[in-house]
C-alpha positions in Angstrom: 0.0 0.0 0.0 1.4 3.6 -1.1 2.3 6.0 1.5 0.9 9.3 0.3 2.5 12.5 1.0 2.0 14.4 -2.2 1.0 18.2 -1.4 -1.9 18.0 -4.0 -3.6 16.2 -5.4 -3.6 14.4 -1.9 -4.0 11.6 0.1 -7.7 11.0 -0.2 -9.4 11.4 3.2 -10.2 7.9 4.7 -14.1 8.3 5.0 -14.7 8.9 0.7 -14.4 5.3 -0.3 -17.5 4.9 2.1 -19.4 8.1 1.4 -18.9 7.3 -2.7 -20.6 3.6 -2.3 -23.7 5.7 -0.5 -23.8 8.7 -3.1 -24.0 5.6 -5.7 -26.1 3.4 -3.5 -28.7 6.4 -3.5 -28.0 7.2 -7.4 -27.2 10.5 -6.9 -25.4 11.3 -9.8 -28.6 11.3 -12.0 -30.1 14.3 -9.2 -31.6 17.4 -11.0 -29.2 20.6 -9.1 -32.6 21.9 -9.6 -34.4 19.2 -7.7 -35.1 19.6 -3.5 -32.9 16.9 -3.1 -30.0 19.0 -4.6 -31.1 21.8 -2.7 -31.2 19.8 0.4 -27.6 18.7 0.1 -26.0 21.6 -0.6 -27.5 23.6 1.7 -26.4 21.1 4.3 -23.0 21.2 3.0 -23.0 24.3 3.1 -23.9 24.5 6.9 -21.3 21.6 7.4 -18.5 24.1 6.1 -19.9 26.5 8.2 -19.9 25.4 11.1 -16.4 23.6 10.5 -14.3 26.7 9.7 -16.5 29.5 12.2 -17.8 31.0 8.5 -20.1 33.9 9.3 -23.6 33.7 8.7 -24.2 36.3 5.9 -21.0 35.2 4.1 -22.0 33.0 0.9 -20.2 29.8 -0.4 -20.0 29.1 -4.0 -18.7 26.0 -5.6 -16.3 26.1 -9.2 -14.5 24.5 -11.2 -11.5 24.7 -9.8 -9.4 27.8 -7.3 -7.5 28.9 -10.3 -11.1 29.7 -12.0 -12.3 31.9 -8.9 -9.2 34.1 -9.4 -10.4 35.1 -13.1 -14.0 35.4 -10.9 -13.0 37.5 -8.6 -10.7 39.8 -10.6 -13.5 40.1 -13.1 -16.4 40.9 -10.8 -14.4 42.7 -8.3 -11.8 44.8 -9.4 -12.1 47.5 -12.3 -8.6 48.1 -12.8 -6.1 47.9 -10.1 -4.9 44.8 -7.9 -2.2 43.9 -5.5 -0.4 41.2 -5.2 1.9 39.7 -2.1 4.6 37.7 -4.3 6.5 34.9 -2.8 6.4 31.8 -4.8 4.6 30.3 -8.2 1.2 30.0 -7.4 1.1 33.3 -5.3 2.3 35.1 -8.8 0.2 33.7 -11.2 -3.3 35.8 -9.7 -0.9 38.5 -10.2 -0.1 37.1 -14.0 -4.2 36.1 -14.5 -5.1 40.1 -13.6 -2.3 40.9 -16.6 -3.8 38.5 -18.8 -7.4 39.9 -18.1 -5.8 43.1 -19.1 -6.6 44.9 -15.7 -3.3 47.4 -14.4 -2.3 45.1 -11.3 0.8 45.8 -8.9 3.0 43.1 -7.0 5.2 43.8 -4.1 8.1 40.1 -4.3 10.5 38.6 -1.7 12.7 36.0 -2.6 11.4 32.5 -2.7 11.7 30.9 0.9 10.6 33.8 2.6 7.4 35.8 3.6 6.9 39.1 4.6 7.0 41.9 7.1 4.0 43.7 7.5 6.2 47.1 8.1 7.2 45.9 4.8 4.3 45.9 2.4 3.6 48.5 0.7 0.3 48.8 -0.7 0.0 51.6 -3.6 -3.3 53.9 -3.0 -5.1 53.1 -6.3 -5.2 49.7 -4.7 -9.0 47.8 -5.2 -8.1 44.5 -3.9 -5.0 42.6 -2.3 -4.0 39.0 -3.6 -2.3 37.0 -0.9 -1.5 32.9 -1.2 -1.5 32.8 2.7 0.2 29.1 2.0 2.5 29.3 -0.9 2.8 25.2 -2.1 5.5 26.0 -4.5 8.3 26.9 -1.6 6.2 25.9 1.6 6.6 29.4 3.3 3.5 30.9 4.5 1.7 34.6 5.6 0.9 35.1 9.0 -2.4 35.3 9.4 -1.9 38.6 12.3 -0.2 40.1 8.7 -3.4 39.4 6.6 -5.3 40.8 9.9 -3.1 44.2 10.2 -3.3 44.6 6.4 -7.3 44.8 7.1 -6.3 47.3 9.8 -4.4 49.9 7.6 -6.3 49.7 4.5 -10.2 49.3 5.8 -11.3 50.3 2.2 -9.2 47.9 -0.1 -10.9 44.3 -0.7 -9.1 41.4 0.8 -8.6 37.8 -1.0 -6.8 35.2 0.3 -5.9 32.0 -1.3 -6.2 28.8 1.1 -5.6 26.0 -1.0 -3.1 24.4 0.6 -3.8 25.4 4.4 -7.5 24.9 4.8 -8.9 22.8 7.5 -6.0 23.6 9.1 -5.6 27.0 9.3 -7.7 29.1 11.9 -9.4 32.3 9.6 -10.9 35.0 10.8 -13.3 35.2 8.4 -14.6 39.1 9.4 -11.2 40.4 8.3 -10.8 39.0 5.4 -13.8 39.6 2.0 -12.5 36.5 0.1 -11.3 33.1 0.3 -11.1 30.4 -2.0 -9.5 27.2 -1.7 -9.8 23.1 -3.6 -11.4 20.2 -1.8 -8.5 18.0 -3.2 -5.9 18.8 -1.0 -6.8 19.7 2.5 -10.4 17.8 2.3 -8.5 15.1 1.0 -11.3 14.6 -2.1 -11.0 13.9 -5.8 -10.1 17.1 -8.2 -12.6 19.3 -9.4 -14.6 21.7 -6.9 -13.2 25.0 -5.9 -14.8 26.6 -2.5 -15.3 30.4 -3.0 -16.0 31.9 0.1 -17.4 35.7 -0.2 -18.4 39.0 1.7 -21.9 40.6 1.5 -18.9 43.7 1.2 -17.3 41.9 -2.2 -21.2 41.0 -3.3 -21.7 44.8 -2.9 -18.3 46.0 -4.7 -19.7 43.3 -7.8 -22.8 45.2 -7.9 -21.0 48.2 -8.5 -19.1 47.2 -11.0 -22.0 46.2 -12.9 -24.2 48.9 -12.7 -21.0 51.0 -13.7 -21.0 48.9 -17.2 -18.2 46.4 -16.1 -17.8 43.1 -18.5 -18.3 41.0 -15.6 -17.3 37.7 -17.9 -20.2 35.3 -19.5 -19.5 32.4 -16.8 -20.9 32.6 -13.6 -20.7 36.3 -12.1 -21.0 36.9 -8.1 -24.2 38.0 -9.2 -25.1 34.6 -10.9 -24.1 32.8 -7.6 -25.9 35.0 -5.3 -28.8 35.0 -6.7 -28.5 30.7 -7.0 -26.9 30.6 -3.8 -30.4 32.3 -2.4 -32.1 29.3 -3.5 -29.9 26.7 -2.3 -28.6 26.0 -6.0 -25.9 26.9 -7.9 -25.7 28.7 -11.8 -25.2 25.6 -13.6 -25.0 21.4 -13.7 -22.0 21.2 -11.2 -19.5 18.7 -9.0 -22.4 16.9 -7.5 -20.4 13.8 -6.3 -17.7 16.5 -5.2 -20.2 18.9 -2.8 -22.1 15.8 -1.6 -18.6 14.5 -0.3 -17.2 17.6 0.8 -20.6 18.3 3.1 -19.5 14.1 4.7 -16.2 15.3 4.9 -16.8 18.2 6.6 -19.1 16.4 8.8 -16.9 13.6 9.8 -14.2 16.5 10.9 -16.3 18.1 13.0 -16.9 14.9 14.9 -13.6 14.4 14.9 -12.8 17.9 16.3 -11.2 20.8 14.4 -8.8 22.0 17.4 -7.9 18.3 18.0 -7.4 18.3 13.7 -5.6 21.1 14.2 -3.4 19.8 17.1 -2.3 16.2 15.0 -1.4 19.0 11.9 1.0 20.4 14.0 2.4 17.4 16.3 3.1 15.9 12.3 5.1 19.5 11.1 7.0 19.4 14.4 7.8 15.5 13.4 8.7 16.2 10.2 10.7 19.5 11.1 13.0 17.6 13.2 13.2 14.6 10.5 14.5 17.4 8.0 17.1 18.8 10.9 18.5 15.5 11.5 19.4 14.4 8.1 22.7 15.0 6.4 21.1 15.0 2.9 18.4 18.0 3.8 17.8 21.3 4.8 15.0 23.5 4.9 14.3 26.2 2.3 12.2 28.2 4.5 14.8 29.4 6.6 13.1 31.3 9.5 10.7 28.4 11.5 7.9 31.3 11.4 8.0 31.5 8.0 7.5 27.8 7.9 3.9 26.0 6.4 2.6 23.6 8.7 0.8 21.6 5.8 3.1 22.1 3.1 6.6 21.1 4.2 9.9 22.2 1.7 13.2 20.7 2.1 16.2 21.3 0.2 18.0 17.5 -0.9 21.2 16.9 -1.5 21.0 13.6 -2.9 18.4 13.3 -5.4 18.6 9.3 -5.1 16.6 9.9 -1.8 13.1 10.7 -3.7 13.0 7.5 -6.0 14.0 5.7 -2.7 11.2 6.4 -1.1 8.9 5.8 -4.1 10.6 2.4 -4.7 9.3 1.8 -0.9 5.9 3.3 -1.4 6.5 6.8 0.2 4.9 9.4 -2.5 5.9 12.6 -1.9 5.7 15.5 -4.6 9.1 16.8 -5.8 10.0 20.9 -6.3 8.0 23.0 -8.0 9.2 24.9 -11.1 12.7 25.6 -11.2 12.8 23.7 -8.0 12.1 20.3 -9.4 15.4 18.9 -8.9 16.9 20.4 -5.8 13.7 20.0 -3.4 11.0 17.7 -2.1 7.7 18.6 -0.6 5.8 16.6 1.9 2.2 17.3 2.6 0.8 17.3 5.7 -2.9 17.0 5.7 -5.7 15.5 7.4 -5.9 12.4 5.4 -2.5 11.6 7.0 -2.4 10.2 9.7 0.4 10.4 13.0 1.5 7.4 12.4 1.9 7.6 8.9 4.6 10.4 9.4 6.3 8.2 11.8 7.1 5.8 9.6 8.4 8.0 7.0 10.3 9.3 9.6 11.4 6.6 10.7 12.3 4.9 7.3 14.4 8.1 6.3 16.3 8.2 9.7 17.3 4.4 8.8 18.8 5.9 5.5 21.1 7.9 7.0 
């Protein structure tokens, strides 16, 4: 049996093998999203997300395609012309590079990959519409703060606020009042199959989209906040989506709440400090995120020396993802989510400590 440690897609979360066989038991694949039995599940997994991740009440969810769709959503139906973007990795550039490509005028403020940033730092120009920040950046496995995102809310009141969460969520303990956006994917943290985006948004960023509208904004043809509002009213969504993928989202969400999100939240980190200390011990790596503050507690970077190490553990069924981009060959990247268990780290622990 494979190991899984890949940062995304993930290890699938142990309870969707048994929450497939009842979706197809039921034959809900062949339920109308216009049906009260769509209605009914989505509305429940909607409350299940709630009341998982402390999501306020009169803050919608709406389900995509995918997170890297909700950035071209939320730059089209949110910002007229300017955005700013914190810059620290790959992934945390590209919703900068999708706001260039949708021909808007945005900024980026960019530290070196490996770090994160200082809030007495950023500099946030005063044309500003929105801020862009990856609070987890998967590509170099530093992370934001979330006191940063908090004071950035502080200084500029009047800027919107999005924050990717793809690779932190369950984990990571929002404040969702300071922030007017999030968005994440349900394959990573959630540990599901690929193909559902979570776009959590404001009644403030529902407002700004209304604007923008009524100013003559080309909002896109594909789903516009306004599209999802309107659906979201009713319980449904714009148009025939993920059914299998909500449905197990909502059981997924459910099972963690029995479970316990601070006790979740507790095994996350008891498995970073595990790994941490796996990384210091080794002769062979090194961690690219240099400062332990700066460090991702799900997404876990370490510089290798010997590249023989990764097809060793793959030839003895530990999967782990390798670098990203121009990293490929000089890092590996473990993730740590809830579909991995305690005792799963220990034994790739353990294994790689018998290596050396």
């Amino acid at each position: 049996m494979q190991n899984i440690f890949t940062v995304g897609p993930a290890r699938i979360y142990p309870s969707v093998d048994k929450h497939i066989r009842a979706f197809m038991d039921q034959q809900m694949g062949s339920m109308s999203h216009r049906s009260d039995a769509f209605r009914a599940m989505y509305a429940s997994t909607i409350t299940q997300l709630k009341q998982l991740l402390n999501i306020p009440a009169d803050y919608e969810i709406y389900m995509a395609g995918s997170a890297s769709e909700i950035w071209e959503r939320i730059l089209l139906n949110t910002v007229d012309v300017y955005s700013h973007h914190l810059v620290y990795g790959d992934f945390s550039k590209r919703f900068y590079q999708y706001a260039l490509a949708l021909q808007k005028s945005p900024s980026m403020q960019e530290v070196p990959s490996g770090k994160s940033f200082d809030i007495d730092r950023i500099i946030i120009p005063e044309q500003t519409e929105l801020i862009g920040i990856c609070q987890n950046e998967t590509s170099t496995g530093a992370a934001i703060d979330l006191n940063v995102i908090y004071e950035l809310r502080n200084r500029y009141p009047n800027k919107l606020l999005a924050i990717d969460i793809v690779s932190s969520i369950p984990y990571v303990n929002i404040d969702f009042t300071q922030v007017d956006m999030a968005f994440f994917s349900a394959q990573k943290g959630f540990g599901l199959p690929t193909g559902l985006g979570i776009w959590i948004v404001s009644p403030r960023a529902i407002e700004r989209a209304s604007i923008l509208k009524q100013k003559g904004n080309v909002m896109g043809a594909h789903h516009t906040i306004e599209q999802f509002h309107q659906n979201y009213l009713k319980s449904e969504v714009p148009s025939t989506p993920n059914i299998l993928a909500i449905y197990l989202l909502g059981k997924v969400a459910a099972d963690m709440l029995e479970y316990g999100i601070d006790r979740l939240r507790l095994d996350t980190e008891m498995k970073a400090t595990l790994l941490d200390k796996a990384i210091e011990n080794s002769p062979i790596l090194n961690h690219f995120v240099a400062a332990p503050a700066d460090r991702s507690k799900t997404t876990i970077v370490a510089e290798v020396s010997d590249r023989n190490l990764f097809s060793t553990l793959s030839q003895n069924n530990f999967i782990l993802s390798n670098g990203y981009g121009k990293f490929a060959d000089q890092h590996i990247r473990i993730g740590n989510f809830p579909s991995t268990s305690i005792d799963d780290v220990r034994a790739l622990v353990n294994f790689m400590e018998k290596l050396f």
